[in-house]
MARDRENVEX-30708 format. One record per residue (C-alpha): residue number from 1; z, y, x negated. Coordinates in steps of 0.1 Angstrom, whole numbers. Layout:
BEGIN
 seq    c3    c2    c1
 NUM     Z     Y     X
...
//
This chain:
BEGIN
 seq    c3    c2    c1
   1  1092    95 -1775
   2  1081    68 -1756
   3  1089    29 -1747
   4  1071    -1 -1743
   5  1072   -39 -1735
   6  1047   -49 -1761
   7  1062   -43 -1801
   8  1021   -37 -1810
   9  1017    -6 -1786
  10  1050    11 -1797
  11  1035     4 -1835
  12  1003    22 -1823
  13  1022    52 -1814
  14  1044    53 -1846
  15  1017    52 -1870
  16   996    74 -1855
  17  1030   100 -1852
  18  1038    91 -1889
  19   996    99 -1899
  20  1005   137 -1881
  21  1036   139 -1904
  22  1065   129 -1877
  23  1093   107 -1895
  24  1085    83 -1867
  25  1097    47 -1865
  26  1101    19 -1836
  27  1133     4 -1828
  28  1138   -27 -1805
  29  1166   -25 -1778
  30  1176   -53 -1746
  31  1172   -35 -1713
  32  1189   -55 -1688
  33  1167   -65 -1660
  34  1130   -57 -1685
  35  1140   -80 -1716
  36  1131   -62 -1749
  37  1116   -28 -1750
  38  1104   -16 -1781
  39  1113    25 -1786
  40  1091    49 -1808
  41  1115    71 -1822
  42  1114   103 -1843
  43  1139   116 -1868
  44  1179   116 -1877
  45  1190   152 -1870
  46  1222   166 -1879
  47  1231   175 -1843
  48  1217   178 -1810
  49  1210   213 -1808
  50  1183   203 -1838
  51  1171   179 -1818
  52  1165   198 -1789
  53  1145   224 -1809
  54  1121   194 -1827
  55  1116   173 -1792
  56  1105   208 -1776
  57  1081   215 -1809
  58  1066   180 -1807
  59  1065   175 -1766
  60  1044   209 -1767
  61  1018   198 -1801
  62  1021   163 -1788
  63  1022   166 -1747
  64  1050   138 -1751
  65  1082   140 -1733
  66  1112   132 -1747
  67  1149   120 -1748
  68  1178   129 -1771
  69  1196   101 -1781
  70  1225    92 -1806
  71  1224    61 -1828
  72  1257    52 -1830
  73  1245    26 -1859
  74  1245    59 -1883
//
């Protein structure tokens, strides 16, 4: 849902998703060229399609824009 250089503003973000009822959660990645960035995130969904049809629920209660992602970790 959104990115950021500093861990505390993506912690911001995630708590005050989680408070709203979003399984939200920040996870840190290396961005060659920017150093860390620091990723709020929002669920696991089963496949992309799912995805698709929570980001589009959330970016219109939220105004947040989005990007599907896989986490090839899970």
């Amino acid at each position: 849902m959104a990115s950021f250089a500093d861990q505390k503003g993506a912690e911001t973000l995630s708590q005050k998703l989680k408070k709203k009822g979003y399984e939200a959660y920040v996870a840190a990645g290396e961005v060659p060229e920017k150093g860390t960035r620091y990723r709020v995130r929002i669920g696991h969904y089963p496949s992309r399609a799912e995805a698709q049809k929570a980001a589009e629920g959330i970016q219109e209660a939220e105004k947040l824009s989005f990007l599907i992602t896989t986490d090839s970790g899970k």
